[in-house]
Biopython code that builds the backbone (N, CA, C, O; Angstrom):
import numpy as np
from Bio.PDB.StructureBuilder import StructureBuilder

atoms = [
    (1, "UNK", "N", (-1.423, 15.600, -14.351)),
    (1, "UNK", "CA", (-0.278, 15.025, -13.711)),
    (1, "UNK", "C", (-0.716, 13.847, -12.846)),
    (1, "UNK", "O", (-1.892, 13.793, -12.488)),
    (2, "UNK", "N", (0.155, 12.897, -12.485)),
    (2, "UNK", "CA", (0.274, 11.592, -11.293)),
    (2, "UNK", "C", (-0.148, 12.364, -10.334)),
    (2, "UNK", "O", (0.358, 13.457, -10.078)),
    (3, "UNK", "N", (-1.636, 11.581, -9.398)),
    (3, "UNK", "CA", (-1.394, 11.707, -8.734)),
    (3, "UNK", "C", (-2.675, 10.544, -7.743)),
    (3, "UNK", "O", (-3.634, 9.966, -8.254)),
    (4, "UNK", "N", (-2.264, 10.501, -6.275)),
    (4, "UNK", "CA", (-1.784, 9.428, -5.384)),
    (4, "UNK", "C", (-2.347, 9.787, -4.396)),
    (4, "UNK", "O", (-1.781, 10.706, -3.803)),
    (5, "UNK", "N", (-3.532, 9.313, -3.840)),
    (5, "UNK", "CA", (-3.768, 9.976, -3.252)),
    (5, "UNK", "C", (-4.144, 8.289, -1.769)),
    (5, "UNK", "O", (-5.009, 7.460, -2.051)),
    (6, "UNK", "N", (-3.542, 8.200, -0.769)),
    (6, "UNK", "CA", (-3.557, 7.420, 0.209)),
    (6, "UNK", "C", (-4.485, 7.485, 1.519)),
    (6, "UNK", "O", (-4.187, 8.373, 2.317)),
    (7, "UNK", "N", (-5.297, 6.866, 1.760)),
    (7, "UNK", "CA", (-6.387, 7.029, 3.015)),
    (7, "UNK", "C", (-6.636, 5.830, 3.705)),
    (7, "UNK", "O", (-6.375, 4.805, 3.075)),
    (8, "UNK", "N", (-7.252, 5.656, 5.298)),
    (8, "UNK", "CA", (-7.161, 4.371, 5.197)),
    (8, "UNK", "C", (-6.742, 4.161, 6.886)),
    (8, "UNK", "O", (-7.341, 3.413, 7.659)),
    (9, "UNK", "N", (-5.642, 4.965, 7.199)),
    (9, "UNK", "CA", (-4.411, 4.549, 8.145)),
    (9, "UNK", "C", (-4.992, 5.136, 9.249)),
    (9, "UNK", "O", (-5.839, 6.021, 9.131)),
    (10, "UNK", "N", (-4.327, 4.412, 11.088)),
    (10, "UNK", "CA", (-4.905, 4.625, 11.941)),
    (10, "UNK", "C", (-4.193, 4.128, 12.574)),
    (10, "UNK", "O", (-3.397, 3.225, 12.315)),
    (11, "UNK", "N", (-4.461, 4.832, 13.770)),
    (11, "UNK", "CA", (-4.335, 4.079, 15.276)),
    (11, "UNK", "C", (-4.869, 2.872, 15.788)),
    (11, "UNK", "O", (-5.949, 2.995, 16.366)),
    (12, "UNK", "N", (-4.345, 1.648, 15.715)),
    (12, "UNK", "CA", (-5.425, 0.285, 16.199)),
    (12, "UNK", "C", (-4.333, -0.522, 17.024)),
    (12, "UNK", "O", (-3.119, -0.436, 16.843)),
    (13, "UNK", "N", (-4.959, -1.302, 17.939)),
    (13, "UNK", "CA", (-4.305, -2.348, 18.624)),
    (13, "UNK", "C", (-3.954, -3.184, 17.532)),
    (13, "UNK", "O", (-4.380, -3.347, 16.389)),
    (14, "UNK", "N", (-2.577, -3.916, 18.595)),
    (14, "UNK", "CA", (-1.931, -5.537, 17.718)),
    (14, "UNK", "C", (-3.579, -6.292, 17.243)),
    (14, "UNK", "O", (-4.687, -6.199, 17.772)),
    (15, "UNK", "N", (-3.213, -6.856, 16.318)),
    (15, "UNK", "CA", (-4.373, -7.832, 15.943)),
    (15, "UNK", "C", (-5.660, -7.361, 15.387)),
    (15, "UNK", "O", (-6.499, -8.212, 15.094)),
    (16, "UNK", "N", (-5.915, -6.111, 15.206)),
    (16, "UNK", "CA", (-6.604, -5.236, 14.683)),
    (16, "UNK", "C", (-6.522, -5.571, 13.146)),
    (16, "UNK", "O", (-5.645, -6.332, 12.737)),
    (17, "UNK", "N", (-7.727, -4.818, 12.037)),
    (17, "UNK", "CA", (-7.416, -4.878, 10.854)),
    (17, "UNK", "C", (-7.492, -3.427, 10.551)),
    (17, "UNK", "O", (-7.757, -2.631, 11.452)),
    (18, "UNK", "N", (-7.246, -2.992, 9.184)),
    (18, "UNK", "CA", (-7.135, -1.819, 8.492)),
    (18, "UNK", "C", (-7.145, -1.932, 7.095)),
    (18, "UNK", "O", (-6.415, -2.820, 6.655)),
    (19, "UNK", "N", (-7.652, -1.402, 6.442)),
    (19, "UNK", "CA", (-8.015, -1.538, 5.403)),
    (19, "UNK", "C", (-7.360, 0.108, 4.241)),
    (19, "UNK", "O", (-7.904, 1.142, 4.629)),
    (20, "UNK", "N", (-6.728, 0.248, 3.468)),
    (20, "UNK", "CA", (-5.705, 1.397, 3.261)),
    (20, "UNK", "C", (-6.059, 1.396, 1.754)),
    (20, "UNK", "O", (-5.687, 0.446, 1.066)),
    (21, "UNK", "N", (-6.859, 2.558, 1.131)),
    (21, "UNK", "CA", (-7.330, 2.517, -0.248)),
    (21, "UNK", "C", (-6.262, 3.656, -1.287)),
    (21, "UNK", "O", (-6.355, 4.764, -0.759)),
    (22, "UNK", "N", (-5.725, 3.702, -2.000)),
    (22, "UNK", "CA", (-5.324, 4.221, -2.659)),
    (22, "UNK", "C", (-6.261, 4.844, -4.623)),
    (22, "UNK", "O", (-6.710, 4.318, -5.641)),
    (23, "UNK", "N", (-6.023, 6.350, -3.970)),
    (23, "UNK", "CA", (-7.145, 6.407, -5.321)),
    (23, "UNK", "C", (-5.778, 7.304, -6.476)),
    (23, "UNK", "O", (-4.833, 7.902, -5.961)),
    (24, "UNK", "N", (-5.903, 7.241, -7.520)),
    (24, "UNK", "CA", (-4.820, 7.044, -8.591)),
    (24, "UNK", "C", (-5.735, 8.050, -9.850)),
    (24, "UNK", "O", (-6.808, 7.520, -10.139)),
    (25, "UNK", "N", (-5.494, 9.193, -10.495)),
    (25, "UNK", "CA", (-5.805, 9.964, -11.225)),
    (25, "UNK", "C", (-4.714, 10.328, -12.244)),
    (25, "UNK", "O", (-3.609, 10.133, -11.738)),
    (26, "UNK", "N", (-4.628, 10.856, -13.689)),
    (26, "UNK", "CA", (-3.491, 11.788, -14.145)),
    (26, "UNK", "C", (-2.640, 10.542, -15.149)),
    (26, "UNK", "O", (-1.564, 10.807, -15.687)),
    (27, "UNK", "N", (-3.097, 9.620, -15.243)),
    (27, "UNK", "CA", (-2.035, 8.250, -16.093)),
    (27, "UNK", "C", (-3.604, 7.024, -16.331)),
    (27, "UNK", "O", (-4.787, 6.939, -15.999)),
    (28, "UNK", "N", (-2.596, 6.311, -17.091)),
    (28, "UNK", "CA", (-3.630, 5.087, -17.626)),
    (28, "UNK", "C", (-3.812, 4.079, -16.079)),
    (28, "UNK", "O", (-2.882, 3.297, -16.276)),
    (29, "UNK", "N", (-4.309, 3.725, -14.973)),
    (29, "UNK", "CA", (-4.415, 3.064, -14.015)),
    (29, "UNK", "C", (-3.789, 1.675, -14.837)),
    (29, "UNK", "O", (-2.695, 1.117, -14.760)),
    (30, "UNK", "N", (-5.175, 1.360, -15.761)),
    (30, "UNK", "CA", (-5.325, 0.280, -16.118)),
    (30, "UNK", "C", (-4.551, -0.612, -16.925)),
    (30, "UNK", "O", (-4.913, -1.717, -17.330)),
    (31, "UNK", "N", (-3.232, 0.071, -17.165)),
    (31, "UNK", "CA", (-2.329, -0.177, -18.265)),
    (31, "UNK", "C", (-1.283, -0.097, -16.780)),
    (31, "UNK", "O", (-0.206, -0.624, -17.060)),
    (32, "UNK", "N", (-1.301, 0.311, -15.591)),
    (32, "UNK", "CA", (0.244, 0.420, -14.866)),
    (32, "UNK", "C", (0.242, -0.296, -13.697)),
    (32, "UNK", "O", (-0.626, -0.027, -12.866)),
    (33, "UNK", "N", (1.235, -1.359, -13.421)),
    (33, "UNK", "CA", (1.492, -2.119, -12.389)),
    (33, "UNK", "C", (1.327, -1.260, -11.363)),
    (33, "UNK", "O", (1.396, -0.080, -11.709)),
    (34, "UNK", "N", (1.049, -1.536, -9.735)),
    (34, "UNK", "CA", (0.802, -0.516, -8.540)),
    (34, "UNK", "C", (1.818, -1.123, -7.561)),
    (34, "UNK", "O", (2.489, -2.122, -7.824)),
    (35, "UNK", "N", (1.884, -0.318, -6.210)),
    (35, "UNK", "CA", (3.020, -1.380, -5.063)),
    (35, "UNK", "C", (2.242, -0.313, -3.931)),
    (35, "UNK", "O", (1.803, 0.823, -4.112)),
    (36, "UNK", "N", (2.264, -1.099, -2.799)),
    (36, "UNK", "CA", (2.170, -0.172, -1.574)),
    (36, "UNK", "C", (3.750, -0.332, -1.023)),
    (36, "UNK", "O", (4.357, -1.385, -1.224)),
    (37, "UNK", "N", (4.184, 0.460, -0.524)),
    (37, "UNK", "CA", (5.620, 0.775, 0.213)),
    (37, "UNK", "C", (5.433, 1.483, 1.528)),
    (37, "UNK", "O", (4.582, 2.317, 1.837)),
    (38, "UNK", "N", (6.482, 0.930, 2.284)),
    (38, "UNK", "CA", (6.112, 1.731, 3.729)),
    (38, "UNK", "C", (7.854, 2.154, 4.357)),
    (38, "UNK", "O", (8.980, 1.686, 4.190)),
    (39, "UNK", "N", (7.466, 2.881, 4.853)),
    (39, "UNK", "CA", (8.520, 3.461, 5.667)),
    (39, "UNK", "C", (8.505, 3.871, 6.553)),
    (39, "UNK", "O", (7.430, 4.421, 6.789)),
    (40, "UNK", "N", (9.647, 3.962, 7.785)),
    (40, "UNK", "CA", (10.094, 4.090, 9.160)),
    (40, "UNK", "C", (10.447, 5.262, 9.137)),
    (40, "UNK", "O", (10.042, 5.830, 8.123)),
    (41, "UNK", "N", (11.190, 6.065, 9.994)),
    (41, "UNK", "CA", (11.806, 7.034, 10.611)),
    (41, "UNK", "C", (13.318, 6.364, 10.669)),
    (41, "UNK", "O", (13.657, 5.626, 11.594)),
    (42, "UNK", "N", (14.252, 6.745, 9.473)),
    (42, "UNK", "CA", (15.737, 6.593, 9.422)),
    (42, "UNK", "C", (15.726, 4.872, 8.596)),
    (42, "UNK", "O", (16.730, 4.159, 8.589)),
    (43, "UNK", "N", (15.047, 4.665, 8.271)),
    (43, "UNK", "CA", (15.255, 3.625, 6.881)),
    (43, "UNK", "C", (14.837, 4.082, 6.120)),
    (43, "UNK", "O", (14.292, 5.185, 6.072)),
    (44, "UNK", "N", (15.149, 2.650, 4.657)),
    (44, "UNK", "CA", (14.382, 3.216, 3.536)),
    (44, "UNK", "C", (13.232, 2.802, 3.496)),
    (44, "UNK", "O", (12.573, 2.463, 4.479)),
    (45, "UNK", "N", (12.884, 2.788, 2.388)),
    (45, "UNK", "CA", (11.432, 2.413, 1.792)),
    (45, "UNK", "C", (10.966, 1.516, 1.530)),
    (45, "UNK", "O", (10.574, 1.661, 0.372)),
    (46, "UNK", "N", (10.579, 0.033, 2.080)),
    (46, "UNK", "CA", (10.562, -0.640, 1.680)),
    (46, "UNK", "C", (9.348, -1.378, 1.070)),
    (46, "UNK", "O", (8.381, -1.294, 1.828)),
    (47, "UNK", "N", (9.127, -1.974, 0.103)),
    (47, "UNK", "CA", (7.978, -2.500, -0.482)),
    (47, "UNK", "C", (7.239, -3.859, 0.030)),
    (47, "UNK", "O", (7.748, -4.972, 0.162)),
    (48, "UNK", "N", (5.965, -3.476, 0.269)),
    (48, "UNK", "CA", (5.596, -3.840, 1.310)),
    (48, "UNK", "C", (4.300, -4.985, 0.051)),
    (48, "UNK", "O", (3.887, -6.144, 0.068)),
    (49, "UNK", "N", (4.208, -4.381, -0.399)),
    (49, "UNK", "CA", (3.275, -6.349, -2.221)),
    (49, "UNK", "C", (2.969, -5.202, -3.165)),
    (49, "UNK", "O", (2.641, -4.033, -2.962)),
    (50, "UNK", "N", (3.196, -5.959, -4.332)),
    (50, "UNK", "CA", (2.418, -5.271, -5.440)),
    (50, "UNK", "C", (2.090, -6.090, -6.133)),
    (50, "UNK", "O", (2.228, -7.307, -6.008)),
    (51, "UNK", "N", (1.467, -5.309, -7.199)),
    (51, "UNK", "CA", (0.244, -6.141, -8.228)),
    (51, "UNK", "C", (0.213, -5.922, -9.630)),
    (51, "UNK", "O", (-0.026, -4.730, -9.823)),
    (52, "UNK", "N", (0.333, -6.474, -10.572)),
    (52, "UNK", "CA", (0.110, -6.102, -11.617)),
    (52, "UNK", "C", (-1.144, -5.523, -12.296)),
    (52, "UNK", "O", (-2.197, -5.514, -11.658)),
    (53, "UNK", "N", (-1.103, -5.099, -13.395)),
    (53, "UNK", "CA", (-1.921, -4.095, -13.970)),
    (53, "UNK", "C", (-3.314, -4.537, -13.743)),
    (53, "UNK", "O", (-4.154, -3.863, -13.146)),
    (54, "UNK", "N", (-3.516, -5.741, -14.268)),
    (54, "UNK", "CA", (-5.235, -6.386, -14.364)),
    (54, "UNK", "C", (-5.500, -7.446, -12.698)),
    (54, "UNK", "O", (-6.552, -7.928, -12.276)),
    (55, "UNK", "N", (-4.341, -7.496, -12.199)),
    (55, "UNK", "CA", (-4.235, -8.253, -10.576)),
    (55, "UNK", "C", (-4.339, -8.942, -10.810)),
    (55, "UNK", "O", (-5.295, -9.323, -10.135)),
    (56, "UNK", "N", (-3.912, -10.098, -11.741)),
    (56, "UNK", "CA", (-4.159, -11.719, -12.207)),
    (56, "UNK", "C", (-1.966, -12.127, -10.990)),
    (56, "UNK", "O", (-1.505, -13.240, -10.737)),
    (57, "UNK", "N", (-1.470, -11.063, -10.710)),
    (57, "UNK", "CA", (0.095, -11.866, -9.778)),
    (57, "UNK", "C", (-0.005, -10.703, -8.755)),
    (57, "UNK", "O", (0.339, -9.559, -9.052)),
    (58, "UNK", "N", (-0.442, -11.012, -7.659)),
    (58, "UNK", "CA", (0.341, -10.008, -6.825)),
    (58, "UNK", "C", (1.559, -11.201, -6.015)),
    (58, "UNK", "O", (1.604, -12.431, -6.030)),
    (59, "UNK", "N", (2.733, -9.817, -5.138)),
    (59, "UNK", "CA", (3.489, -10.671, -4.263)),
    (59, "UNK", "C", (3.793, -9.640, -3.131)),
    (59, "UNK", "O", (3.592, -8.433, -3.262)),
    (60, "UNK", "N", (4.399, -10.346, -1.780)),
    (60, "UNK", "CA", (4.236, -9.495, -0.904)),
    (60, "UNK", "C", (5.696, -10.229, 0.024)),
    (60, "UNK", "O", (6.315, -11.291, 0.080)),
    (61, "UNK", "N", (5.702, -8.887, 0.635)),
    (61, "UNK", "CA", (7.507, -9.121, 1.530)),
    (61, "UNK", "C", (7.104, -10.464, 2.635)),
    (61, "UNK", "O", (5.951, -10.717, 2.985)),
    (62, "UNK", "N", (8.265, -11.189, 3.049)),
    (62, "UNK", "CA", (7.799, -12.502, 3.625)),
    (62, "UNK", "C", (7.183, -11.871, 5.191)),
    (62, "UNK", "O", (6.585, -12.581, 5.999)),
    (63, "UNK", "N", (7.519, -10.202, 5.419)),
    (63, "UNK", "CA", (6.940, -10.026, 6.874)),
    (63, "UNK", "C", (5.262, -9.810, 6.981)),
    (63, "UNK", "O", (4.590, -9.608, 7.992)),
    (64, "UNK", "N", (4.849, -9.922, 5.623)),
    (64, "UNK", "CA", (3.295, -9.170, 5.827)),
    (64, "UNK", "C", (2.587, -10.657, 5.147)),
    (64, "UNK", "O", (1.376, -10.776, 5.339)),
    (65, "UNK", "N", (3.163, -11.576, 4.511)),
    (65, "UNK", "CA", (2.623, -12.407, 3.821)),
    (65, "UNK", "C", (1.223, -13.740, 4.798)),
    (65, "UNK", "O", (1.459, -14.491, 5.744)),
    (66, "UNK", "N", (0.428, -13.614, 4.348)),
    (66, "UNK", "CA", (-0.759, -14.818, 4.913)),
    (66, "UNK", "C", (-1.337, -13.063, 5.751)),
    (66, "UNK", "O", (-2.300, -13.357, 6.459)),
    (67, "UNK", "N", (-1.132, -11.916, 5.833)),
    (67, "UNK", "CA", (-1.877, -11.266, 6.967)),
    (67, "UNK", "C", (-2.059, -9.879, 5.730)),
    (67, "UNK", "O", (-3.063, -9.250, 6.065)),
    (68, "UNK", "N", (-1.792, -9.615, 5.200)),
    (68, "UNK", "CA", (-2.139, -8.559, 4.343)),
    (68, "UNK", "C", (-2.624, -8.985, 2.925)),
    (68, "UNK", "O", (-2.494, -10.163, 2.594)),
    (69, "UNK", "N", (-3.247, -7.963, 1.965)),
    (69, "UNK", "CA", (-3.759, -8.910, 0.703)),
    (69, "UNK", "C", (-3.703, -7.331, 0.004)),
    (69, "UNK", "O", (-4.043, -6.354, 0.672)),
    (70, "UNK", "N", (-3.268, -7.215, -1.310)),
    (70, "UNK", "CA", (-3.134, -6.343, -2.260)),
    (70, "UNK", "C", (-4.471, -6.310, -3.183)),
    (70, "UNK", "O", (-4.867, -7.335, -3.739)),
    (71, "UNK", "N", (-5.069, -5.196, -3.296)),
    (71, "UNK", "CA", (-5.906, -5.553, -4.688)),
    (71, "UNK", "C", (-6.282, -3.975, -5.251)),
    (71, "UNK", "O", (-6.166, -2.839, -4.791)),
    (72, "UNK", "N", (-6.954, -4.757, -6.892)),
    (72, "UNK", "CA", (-7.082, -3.225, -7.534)),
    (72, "UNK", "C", (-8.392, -3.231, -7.662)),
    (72, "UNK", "O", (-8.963, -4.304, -7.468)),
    (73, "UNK", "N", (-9.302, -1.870, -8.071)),
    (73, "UNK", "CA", (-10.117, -2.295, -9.002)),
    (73, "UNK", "C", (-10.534, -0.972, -9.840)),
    (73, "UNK", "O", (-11.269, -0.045, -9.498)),
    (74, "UNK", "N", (-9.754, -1.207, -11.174)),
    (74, "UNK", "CA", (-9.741, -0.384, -12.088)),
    (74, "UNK", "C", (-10.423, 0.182, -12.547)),
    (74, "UNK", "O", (-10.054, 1.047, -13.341)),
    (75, "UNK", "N", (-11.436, 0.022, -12.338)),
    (75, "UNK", "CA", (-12.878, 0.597, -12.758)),
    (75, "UNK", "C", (-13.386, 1.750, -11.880)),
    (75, "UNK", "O", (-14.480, 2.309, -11.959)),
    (76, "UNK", "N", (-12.443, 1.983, -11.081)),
    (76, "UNK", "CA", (-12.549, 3.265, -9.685)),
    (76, "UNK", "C", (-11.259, 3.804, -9.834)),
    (76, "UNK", "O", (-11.092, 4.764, -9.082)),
    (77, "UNK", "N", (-10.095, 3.477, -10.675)),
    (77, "UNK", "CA", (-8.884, 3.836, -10.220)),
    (77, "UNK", "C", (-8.220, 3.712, -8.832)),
    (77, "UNK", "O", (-7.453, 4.466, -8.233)),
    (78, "UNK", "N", (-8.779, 2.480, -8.503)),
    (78, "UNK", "CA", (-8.263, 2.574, -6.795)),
    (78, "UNK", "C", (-7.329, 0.949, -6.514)),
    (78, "UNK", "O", (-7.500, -0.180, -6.972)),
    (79, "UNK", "N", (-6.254, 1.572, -5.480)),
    (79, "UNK", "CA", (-5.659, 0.384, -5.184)),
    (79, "UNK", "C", (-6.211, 0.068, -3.583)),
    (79, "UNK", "O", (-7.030, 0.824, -3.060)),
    (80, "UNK", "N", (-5.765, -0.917, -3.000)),
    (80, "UNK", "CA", (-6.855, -1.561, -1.987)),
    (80, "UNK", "C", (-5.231, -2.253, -1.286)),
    (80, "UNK", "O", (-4.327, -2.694, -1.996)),
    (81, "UNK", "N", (-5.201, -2.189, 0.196)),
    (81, "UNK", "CA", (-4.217, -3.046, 0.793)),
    (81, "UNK", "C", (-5.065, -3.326, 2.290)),
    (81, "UNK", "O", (-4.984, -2.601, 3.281)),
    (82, "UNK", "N", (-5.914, -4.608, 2.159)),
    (82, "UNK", "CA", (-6.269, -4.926, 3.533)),
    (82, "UNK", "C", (-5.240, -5.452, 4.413)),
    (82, "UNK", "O", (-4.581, -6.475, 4.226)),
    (83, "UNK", "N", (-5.187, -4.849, 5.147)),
    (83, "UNK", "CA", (-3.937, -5.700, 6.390)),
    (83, "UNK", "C", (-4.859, -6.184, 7.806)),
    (83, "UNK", "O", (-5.778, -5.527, 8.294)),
    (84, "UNK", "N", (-4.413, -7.333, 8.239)),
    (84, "UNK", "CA", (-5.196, -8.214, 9.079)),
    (84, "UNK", "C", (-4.070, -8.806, 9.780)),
    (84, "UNK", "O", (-2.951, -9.151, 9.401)),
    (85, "UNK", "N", (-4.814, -8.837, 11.190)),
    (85, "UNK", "CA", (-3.322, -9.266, 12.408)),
    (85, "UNK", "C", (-2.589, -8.362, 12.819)),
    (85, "UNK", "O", (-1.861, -8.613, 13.779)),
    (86, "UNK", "N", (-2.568, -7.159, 12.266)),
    (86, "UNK", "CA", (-1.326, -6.052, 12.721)),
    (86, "UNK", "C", (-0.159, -6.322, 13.356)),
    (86, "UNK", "O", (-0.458, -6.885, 14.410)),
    (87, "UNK", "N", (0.990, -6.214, 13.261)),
    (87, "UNK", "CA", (1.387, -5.989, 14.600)),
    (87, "UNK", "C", (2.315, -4.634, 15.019)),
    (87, "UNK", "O", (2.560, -3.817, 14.132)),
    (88, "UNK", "N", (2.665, -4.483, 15.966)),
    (88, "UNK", "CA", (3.650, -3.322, 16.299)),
    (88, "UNK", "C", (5.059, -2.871, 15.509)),
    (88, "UNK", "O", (5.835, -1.925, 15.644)),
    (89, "UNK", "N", (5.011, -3.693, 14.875)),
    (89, "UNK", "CA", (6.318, -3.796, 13.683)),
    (89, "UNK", "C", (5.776, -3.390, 12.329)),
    (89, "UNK", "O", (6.499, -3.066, 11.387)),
    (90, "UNK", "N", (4.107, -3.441, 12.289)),
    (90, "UNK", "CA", (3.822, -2.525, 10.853)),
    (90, "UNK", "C", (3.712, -0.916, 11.019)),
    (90, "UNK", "O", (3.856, -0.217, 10.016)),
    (91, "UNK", "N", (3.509, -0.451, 12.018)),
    (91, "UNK", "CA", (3.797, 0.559, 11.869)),
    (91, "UNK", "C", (5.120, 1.691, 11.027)),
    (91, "UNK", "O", (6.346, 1.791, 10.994)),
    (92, "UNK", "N", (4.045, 2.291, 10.514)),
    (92, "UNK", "CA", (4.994, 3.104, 9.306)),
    (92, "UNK", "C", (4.483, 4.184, 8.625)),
    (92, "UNK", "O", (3.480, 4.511, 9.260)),
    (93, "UNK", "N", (4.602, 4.825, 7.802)),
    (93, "UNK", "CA", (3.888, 5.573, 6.928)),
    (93, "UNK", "C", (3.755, 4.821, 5.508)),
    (93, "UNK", "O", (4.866, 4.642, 5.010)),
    (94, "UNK", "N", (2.665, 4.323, 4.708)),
    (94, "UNK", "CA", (2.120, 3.632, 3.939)),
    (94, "UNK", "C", (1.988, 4.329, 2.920)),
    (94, "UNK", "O", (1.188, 5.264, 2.947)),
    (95, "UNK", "N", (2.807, 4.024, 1.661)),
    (95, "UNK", "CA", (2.754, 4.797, 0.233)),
    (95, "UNK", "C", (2.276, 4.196, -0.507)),
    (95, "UNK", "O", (2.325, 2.967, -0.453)),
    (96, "UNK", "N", (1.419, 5.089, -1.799)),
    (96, "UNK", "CA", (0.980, 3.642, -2.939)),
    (96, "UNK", "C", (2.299, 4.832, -4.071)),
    (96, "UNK", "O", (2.771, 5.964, -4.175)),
    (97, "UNK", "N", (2.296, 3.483, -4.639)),
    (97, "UNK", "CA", (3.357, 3.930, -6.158)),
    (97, "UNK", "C", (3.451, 3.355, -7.328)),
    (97, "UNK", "O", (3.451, 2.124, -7.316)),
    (98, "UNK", "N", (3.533, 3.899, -8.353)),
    (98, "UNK", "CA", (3.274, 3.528, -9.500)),
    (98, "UNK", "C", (4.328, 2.595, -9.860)),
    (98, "UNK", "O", (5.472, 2.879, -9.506)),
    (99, "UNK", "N", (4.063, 1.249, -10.678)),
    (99, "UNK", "CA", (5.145, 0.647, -10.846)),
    (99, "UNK", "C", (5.594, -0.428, -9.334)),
    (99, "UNK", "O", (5.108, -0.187, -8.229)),
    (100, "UNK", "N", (6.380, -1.353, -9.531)),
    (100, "UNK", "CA", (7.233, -2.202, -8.669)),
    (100, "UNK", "C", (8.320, -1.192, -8.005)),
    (100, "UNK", "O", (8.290, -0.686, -6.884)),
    (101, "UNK", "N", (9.147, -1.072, -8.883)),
    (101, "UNK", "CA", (10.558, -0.526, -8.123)),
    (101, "UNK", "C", (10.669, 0.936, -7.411)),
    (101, "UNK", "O", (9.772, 1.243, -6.626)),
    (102, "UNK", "N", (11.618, 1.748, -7.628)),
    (102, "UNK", "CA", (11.467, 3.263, -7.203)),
    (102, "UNK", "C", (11.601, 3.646, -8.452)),
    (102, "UNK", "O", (11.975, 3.075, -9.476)),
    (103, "UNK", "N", (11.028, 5.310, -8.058)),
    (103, "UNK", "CA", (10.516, 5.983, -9.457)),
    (103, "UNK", "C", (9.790, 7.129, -8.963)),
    (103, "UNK", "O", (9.396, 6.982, -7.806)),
    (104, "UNK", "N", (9.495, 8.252, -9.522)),
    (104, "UNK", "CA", (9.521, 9.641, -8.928)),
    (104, "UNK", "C", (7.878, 9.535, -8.897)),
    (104, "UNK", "O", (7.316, 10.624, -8.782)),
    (105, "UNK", "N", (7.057, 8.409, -8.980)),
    (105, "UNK", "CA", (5.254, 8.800, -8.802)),
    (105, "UNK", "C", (5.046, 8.049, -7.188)),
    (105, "UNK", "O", (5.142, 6.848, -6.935)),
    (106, "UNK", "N", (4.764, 9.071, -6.315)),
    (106, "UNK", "CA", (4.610, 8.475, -4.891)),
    (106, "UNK", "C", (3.152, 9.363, -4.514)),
    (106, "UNK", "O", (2.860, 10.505, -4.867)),
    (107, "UNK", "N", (2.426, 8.471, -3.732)),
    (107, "UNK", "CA", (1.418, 9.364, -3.049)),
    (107, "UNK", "C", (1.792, 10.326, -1.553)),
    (107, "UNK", "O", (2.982, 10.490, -1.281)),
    (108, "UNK", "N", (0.945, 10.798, -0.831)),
    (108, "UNK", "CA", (1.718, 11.857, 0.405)),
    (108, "UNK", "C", (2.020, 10.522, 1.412)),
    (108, "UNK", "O", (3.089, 10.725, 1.989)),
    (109, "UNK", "N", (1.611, 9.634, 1.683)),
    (109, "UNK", "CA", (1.747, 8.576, 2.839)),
    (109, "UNK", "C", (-0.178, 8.832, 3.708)),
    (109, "UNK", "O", (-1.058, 9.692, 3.716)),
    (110, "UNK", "N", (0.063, 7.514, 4.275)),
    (110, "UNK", "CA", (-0.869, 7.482, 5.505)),
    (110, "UNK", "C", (-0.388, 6.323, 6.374)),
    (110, "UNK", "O", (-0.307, 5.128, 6.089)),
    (111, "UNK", "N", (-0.006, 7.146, 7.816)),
    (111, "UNK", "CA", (-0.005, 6.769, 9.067)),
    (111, "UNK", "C", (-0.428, 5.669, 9.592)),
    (111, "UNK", "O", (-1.644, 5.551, 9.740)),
    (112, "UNK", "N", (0.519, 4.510, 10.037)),
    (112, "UNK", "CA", (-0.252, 3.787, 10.088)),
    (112, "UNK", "C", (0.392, 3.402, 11.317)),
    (112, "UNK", "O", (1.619, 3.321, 11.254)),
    (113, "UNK", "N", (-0.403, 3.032, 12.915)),
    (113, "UNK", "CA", (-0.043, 2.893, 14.444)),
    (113, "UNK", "C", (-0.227, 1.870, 14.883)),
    (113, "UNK", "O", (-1.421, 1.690, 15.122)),
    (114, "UNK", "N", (0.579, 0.824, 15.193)),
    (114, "UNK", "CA", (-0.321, -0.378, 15.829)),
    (114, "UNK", "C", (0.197, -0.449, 16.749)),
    (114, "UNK", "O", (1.382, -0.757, 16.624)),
    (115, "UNK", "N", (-0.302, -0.230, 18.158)),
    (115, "UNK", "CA", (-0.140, -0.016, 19.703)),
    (115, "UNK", "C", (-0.881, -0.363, 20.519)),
    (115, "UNK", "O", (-2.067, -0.196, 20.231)),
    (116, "UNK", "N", (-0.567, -0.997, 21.900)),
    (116, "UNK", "CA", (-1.407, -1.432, 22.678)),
    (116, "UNK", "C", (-1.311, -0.112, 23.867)),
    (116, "UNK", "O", (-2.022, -0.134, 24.873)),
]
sb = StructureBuilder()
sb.init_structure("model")
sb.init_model(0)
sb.init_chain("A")
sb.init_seg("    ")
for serial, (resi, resn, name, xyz) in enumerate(atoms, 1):
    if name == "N":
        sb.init_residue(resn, " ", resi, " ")
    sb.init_atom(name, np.array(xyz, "f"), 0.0, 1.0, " ", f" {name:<3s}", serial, name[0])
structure = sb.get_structure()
């Protein structure tokens, strides 16, 4: 079966980096587009960049763009979301998921705090 497994997430000051690895088992990696998604407490889910299968296009929401960077590398089954600059507004719980849109393959989340 899919499965998703998210690590990575932390407690760090504004301006801090973090680095959030996603490892991917149970399906072809290398054949399936990836997305990290994050979510609040009483919103939805929102998608936060994804990448296509071989990472030749990623794209990313205009709030994380120039400070976060998406990547894969298939040869580990792992997806990769460095985030750089933080700020108090990324805080969320951080999902990787199969595919762009919604769709029932989600990993558990990892925590992610940016606080002074």
């Amino acid at each position: 079966q899919v499965q998703l497994v998210e690590t990575g997430g932390d407690l760090v000051q504004p301006g801090a980096s973090l680095r959030l690895s996603c490892q991917a088992s149970g399906f072809l990696f290398s054949n399936t587009a990836m997305s990290w998604y994050r979510q609040t407490p009483g919103k939805a889910r929102e998608l936060v960049a994804g990448i296509t299968r071989a990472g030749g296009t990623t794209n990313y929401a205009d709030s994380v763009k120039g400070r976060f960077t998406i990547s894969r590398d298939n040869t580990k089954n792992t997806m990769y979301l460095q985030m750089n600059s933080l700020k108090p507004e990324d805080t969320a719980v951080y999902y990787c998921h199969t595919g762009l849109g919604a769709g029932p393959n989600w990993g558990q989340g990892t925590q992610v705090t940016v606080s002074s």
